[in-house]
C-alpha positions as CSV (number, residue, x, y, z in Angstrom):
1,X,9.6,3.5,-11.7
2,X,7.9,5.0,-8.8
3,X,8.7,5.6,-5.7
4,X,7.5,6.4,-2.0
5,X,8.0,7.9,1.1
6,X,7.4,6.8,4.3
7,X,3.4,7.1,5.5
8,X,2.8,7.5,1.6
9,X,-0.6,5.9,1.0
10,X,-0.7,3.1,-2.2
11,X,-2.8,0.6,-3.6
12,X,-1.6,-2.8,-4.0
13,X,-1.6,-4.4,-8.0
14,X,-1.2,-7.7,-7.3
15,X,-3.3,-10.2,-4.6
16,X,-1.5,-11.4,-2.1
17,X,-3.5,-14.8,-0.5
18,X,-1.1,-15.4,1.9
19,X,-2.1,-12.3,3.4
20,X,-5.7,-11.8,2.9
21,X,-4.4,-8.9,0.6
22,X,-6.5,-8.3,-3.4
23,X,-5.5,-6.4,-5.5
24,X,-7.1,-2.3,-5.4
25,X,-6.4,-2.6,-1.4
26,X,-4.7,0.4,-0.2
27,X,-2.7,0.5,2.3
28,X,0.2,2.7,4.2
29,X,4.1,2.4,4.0
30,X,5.7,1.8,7.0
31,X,9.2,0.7,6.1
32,X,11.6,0.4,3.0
33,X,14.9,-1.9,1.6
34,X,17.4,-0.9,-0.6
35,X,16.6,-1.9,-4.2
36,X,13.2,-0.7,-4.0
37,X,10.8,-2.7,-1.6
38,X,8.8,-2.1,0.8
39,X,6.8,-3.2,3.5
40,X,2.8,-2.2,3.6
41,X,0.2,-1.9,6.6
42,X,-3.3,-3.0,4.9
43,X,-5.7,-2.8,7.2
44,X,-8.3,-5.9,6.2
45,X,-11.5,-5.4,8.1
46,X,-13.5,-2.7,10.3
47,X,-12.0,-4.4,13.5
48,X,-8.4,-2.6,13.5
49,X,-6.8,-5.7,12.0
50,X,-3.5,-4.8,10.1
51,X,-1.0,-7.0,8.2
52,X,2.1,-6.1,7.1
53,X,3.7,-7.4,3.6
54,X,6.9,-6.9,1.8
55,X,6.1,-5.6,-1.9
56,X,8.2,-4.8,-4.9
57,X,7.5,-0.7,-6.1
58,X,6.4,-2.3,-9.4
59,X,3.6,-3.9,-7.1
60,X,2.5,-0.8,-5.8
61,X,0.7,2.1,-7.6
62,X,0.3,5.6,-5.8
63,X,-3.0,6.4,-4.0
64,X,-4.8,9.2,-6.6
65,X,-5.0,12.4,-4.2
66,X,-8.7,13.5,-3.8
67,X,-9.5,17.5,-4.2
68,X,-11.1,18.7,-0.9
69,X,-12.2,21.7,-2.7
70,X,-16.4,21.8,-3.2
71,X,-17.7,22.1,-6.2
């Protein structure tokens, strides 16, 4: 099982309608629970709107890290 860090930057598996969250939206960790949860910022539109939902790790998969170096 994976696991984050605070600020860690994920991508959600699973949609969440309740939220306005699909699945492949990434989002931010702001806050963990014991037995592997964690809360998520997703930020939904251009217009600074954030929600925040509780996900299990298993629904979460790491942001890939992007090479800065030029080709």
């Amino acid at each position: 099982m994976t696991t984050f860090q605070l600020y860690d930057r994920v991508v959600s598996r699973v949609d969440l309608p309740d939220f306005g969250v699909k699945a492949g939206a990434i989002g931010t960790v702001v806050d963990y629970h014991p037995g592997g949860a964690f809360e998520v910022d997703f930020g939904l539109d251009g217009d600074g709107n954030i929600v925040t939902a509780g996900l299990d790790a298993d629904q979460l998969s790491p942001l890939p890290a992007v090479s800065t170096q030029a080709a």
